[in-house]
C-alpha positions in Angstrom: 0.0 0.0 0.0 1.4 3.2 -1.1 1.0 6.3 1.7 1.2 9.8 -0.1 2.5 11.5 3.1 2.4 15.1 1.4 -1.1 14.9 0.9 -2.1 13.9 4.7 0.5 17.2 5.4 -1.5 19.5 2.8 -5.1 17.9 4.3 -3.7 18.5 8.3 -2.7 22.4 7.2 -6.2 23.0 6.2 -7.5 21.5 9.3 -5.4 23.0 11.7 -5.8 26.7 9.3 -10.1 25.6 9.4 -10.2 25.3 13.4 -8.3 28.6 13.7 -10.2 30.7 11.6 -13.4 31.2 14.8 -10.4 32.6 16.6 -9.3 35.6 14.3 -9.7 36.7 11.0 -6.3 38.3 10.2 -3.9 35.0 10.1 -2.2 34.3 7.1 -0.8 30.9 6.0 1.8 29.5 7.9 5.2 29.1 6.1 8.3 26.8 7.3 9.9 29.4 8.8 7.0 30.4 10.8 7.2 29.9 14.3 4.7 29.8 17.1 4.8 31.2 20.4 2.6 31.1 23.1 2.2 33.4 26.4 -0.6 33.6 29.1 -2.4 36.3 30.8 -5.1 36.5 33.8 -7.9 38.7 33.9 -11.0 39.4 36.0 -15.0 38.6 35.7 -17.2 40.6 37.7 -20.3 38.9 38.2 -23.7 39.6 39.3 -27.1 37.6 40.6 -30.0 38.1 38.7 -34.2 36.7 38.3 -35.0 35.1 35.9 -38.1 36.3 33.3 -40.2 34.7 31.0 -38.9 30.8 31.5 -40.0 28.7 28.7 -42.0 25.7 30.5 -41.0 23.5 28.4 -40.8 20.2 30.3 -41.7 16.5 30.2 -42.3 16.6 34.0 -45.1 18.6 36.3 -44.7 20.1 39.6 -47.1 20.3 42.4 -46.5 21.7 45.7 -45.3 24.3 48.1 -42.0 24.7 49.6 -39.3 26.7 52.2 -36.0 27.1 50.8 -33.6 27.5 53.4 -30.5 28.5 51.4 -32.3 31.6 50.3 -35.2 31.8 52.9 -37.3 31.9 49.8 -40.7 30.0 49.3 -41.1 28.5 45.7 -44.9 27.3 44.6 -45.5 24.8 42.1 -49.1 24.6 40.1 -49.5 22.6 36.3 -52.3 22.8 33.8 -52.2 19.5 31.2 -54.1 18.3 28.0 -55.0 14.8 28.0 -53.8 12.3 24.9 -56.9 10.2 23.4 -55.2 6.9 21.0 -56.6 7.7 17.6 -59.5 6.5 16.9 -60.7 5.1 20.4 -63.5 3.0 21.1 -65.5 2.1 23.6 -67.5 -1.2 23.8 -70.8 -1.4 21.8 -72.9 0.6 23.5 -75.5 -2.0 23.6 -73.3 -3.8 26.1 -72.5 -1.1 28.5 -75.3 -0.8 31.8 -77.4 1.5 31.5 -79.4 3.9 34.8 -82.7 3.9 35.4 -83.1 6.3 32.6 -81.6 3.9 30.3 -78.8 6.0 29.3 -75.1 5.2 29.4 -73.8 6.4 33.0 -70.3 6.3 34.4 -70.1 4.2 37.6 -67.1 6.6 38.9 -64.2 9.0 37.5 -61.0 10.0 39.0 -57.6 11.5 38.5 -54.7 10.0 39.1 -51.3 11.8 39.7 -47.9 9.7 39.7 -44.9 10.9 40.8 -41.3 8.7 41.5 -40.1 11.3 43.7 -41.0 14.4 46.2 -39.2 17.1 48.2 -39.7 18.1 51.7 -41.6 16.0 54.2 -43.5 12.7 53.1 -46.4 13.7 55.7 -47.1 17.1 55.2 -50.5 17.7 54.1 -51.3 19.4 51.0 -54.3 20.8 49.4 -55.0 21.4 45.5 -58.1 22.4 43.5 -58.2 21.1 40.6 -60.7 22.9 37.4 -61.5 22.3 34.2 -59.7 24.7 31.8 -61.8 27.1 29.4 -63.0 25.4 26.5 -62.9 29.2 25.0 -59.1 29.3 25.3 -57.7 26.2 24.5 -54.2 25.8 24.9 -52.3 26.0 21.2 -49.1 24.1 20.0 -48.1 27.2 18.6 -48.3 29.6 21.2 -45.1 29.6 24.0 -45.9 28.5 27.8 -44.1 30.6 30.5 -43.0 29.4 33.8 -44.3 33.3 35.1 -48.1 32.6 33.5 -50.8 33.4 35.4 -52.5 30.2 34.8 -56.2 31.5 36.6 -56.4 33.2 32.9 -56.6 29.9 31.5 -60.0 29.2 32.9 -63.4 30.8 33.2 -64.3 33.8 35.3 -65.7 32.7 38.3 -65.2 29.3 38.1 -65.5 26.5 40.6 -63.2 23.7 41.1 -64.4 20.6 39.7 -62.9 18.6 42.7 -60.8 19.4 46.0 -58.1 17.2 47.3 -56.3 17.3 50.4 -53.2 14.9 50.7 -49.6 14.1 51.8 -46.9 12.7 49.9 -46.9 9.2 51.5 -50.4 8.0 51.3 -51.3 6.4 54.8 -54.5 5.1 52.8 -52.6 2.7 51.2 -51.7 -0.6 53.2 -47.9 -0.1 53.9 -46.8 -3.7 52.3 -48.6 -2.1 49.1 -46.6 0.8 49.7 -43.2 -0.5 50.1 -43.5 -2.9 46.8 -41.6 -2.9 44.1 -44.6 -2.5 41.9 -46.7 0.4 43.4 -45.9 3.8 41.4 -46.8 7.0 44.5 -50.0 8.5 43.5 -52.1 11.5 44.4 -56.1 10.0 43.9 -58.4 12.8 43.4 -61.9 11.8 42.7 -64.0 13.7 40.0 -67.8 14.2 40.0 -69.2 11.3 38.3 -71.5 13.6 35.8 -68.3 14.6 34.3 -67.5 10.9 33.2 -70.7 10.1 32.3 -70.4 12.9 29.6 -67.2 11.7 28.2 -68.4 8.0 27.9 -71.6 9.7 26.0 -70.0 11.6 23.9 -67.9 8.5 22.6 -70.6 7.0 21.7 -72.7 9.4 20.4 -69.3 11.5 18.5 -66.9 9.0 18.0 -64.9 11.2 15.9 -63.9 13.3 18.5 -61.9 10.4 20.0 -60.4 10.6 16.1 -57.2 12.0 17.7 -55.8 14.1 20.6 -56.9 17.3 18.8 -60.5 16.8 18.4 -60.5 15.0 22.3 -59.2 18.5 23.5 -61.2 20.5 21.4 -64.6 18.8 21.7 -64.7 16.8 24.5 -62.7 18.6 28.0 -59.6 20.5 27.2 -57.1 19.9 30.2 -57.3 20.3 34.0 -55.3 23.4 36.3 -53.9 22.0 38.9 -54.2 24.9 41.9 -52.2 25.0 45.3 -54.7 26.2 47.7 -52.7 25.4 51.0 -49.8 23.8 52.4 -46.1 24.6 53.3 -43.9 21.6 52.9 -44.0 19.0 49.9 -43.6 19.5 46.6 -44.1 17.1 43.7 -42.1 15.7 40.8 -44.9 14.2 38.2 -44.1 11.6 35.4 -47.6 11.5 34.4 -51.5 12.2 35.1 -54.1 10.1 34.1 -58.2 10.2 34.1 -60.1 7.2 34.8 -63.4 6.9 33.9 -64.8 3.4 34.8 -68.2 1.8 33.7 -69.8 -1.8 33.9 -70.2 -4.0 30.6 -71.4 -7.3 29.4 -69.8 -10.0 27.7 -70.4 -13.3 27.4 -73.4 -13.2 30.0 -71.3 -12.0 32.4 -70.6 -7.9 33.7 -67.2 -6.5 33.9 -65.6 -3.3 34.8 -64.2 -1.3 32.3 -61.7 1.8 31.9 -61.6 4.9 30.0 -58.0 6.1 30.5 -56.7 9.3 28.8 -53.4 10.6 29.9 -51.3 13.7 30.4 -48.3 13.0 28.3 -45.2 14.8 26.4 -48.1 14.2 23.2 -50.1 17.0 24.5 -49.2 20.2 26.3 -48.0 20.2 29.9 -46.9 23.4 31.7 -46.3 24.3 34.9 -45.8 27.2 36.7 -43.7 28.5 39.5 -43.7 31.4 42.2 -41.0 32.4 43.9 -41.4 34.3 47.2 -38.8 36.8 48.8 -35.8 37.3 46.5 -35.3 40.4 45.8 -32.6 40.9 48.7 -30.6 38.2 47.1 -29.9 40.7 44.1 -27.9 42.8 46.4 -24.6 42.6 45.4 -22.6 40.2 47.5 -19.0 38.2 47.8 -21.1 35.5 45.8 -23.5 35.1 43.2 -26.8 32.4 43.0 -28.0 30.3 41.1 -32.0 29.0 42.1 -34.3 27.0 40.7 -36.9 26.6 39.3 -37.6 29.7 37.5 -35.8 32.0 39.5 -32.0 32.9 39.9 -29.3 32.8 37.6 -25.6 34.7 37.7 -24.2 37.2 35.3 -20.7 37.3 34.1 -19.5 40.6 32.4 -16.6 39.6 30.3 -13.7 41.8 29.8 -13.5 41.3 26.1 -11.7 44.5 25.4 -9.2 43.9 27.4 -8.2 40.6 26.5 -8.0 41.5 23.0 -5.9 44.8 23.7 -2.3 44.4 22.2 -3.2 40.9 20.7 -5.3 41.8 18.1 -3.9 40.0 15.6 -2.8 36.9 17.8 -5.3 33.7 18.3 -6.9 32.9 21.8 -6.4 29.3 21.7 -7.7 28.9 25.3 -10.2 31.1 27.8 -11.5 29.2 30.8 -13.7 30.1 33.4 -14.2 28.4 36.2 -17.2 28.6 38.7 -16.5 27.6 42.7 -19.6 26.7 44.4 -19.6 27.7 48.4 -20.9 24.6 50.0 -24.8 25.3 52.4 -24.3 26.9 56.1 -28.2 25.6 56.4 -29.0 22.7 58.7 -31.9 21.9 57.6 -32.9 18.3 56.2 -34.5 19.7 53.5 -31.2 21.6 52.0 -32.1 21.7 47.9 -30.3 20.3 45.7 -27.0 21.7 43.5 -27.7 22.2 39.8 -26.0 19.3 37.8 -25.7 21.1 34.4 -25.1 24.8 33.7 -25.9 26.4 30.1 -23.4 29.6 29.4 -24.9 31.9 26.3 -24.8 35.4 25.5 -27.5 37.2 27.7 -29.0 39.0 24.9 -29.8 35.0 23.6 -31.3 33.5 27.0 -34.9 33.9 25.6 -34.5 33.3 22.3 -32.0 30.2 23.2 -35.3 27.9 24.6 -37.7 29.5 22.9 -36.0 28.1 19.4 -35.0 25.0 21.1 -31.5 25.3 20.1 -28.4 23.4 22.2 -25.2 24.3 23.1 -23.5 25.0 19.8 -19.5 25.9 21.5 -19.7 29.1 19.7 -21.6 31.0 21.9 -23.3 28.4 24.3 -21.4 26.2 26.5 -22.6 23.5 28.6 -20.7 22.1 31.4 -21.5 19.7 34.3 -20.7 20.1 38.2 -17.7 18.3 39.4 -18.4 17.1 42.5 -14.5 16.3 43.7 -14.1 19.6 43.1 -17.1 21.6 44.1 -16.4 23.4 40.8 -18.4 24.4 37.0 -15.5 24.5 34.5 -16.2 26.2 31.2 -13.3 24.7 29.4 -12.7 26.9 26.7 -14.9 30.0 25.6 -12.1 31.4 23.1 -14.7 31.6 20.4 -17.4 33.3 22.2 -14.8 35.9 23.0 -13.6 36.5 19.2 -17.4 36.5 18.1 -18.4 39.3 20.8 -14.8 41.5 19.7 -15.9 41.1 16.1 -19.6 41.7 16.5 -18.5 45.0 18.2 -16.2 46.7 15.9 -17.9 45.7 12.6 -21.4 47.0 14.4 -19.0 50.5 15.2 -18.1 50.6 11.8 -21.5 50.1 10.5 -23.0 52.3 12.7 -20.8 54.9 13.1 -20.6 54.5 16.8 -17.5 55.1 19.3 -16.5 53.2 21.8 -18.6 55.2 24.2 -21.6 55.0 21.9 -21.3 51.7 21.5 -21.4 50.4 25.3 -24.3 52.6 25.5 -26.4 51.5 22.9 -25.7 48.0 23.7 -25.2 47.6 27.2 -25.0 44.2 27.5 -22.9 42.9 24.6 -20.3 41.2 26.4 -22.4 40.2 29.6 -22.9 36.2 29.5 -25.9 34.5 31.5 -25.4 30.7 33.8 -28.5 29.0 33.9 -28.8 26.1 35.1 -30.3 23.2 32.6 -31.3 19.9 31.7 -29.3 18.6 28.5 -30.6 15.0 26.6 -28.7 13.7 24.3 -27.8 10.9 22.2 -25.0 8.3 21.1 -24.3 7.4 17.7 -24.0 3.5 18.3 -21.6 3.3 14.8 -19.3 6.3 16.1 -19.7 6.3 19.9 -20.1 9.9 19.6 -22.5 11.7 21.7 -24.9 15.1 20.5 -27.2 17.0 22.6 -30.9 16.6 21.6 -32.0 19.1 23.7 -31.5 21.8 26.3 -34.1 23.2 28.8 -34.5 24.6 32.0 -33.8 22.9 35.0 -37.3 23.1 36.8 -36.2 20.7 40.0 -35.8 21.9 43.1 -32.0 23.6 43.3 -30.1 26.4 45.3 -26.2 27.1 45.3 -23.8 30.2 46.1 -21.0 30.9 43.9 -17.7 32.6 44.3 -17.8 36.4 42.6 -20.1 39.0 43.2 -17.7 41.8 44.8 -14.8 39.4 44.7 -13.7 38.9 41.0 -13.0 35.7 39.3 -10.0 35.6 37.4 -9.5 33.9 34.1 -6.6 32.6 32.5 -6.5 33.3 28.5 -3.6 31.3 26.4 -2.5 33.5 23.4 -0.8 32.7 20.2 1.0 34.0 17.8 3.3 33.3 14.7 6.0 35.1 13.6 
């Protein structure tokens, strides 16, 4: 086998000229009697704590509950409205076997919700209490309109409406027999019954209208179009839902003999699921501090105001081959039990982006969003290398001065926050190519669990080491 080693040289030049060309725009091709040199410098974040605003809900999970954060003496609230999926084209038994009342019309014998959850914060016996109403079949949720974390979701359904059921419980259902309980089958559950009218009319309607159990769509649209989910009281517990399901049972006959049947339509990532979160008493944690926070769900995140011009003063023409930042978390003082948990993922972006970022569902693309994930050993977030953001934000400035006709002076005014980055923390999916072994995010979202943390900043800077280099 013949090996044309000039040609693997030519092919590793362009390579190595392709992955340098984020980094600057002004290098020229490197000769043999080029050389390359390489020097460091350290400079200084400043960084700030900031809330949160309009949080895309957009989650495969629902929370319910009511909470006390001791890190940040801060009480987070947790309420959900769901559509519920219909298979296509469902059917019920032939009518002419279902049991009829007295009336001789088709009658549900009972109807209820069902709420699972694999996991709950706070205290297993703390007692809860939720309303739960029908939402307004004049303002049906849309697939193309964006859910916010902030919503008011009492806009959502009719003026002066009444709950359709109340439901007072505790995380651990003493109800339950404990050896039922403690099995390895038995999913946790929140049961909330449902007047039984409001079954009866869903097992009418499928027979009378079976093409409104055509699909999801027409279910929501003709038959009940989701449930709010409404903390009225409590202080303790709060949720983590996988799923909610209605259950709408009736008697039938088959083969001479009468059996109990089940309607079930459930809340699933099929249909829209949003939930909403309050969060009580922050303000004073914006004041600025020898830390920053991060908080979640839907509530506190950290700025970091890069010092772009300065790293790029007197290297103008040289390549930043490495910028790290690294983020030291200050471990809880609290001594509470219930001490919330540290954010495992943490999404870096542009702040002028944070909307837009979720709201397009984009991921982490390492040229101007970074993910990284907490490193336990360390109690540290490292942000490995954010050379590129850097260049982009330099570039971005002087060819919008030159376009503009804006100084220096102009420019920071106009655009305030062009080189101020936002940490959120985040949820990232993704996937392994089983040919390749290589892994891409799918996905990026909001981290909606329960999650407090200090970091290192505020009025004490960070410092970050930036590798230079240049040729010559």
């Amino acid at each position: 086998m013949n090996i044309n080693f000039r040609n693997i040289a030519v092919v590793a030049t362009a390579i190595l000229l392709a992955a340098c060309d984020e980094d600057t725009g002004s290098m020229g091709i490197i000769s043999d009697n080029d050389a390359i040199s390489s020097t460091t410098q350290t400079f200084q974040i400043y960084s700030s704590t900031s809330m949160l605003d309009s949080v895309v809900a957009n989650t495969t999970k629902s929370y319910l509950g009511q909470i006390y954060d001791p890190e940040t003496e801060a009480i987070v609230k947790a309420e959900f409205m769901a559509q519920f999926y219909t298979f296509e084209d469902y059917r019920l038994p032939d009518a002419s076997t279902i049991l009829k009342n007295a009336d001789g019309l088709v009658e549900a014998d009972s109807v209820e919700l069902r709420l699972y959850f694999s996991s709950y914060f706070g205290d297993g016996n703390n007692p809860m209490k939720v309303n739960v109403y029908e939402l307004d079949r004049d303002n049906i949720l849309r697939e193309d309109q964006t859910y916010y974390a902030s919503d008011d979701f009492t806009s959502y359904i009719p003026q002066d409406a009444q709950p359709l059921a109340t439901k007072t419980f505790s995380p651990i259902d003493y109800s339950v027999a404990e050896a039922v309980r403690t099995s390895t089958t038995y999913y946790n559950n929140v049961r909330i019954r449902l007047p039984k009218d409001f079954g009866t009319n869903i097992l009418r309607m499928a027979i009378e209208h079976p093409e409104y159990f055509a699909d999801s769509w027409q279910f929501i649209h003709n038959v009940f179009p989701g449930f709010y989910f409404n903390i009225q009281s409590g202080l303790g517990s709060m949720l983590t839902l996988d799923v909610s399901a209605l259950n709408v049972y009736f008697r039938y006959v088959f083969e001479d003999s009468t059996y109990v049947g089940i309607s079930r339509f459930s809340a699933t990532p099929e249909v829209i699921q949003s939930s909403s979160f309050q969060n009580t008493g922050l303000n004073r944690l914006l004041a600025q501090q020898p830390y920053t926070y991060l908080k979640t769900p839907a509530a506190l995140v950290t700025e970091l105001t890069l010092p772009v011009d300065e790293i790029f003063a007197g290297h103008e023409t040289d390549s930043i081959t490495r910028a790290r930042v690294i983020l030291s978390k200050y471990n809880s003082t609290t001594q509470s039990a219930y001490v919330l948990n540290t954010p495992s993922q943490l999404l870096l972006l542009p702040k002028a982006e944070l909307g837009t970022f979720f709201k397009n569902h984009k991921v982490a693309d390492g040229l101007t969003s970074y993910t990284t994930t907490f490193a336990s050993s360390y109690n540290t977030y490292t942000f490995d290398n954010i050379s590129r953001l850097l260049s982009r934000l330099y570039r971005q400035k002087h060819a919008t001065m030159r376009a503009e006709g804006l100084s220096e002076a102009q420019y920071s005014a106009k655009y305030p926050d062009w080189n101020k980055v936002t940490v959120v923390p985040v949820v990232v999916s993704t996937y392994t190519d089983p040919q390749t072994g290589l892994a891409a995010q799918t996905s990026v979202t909001h981290d909606f669990s329960l999650s407090s943390i200090r970091l290192k900043g505020g009025t004490e800077p960070i410092d970050m080491q930036v590798v230079y280099s240049s040729y010559h």
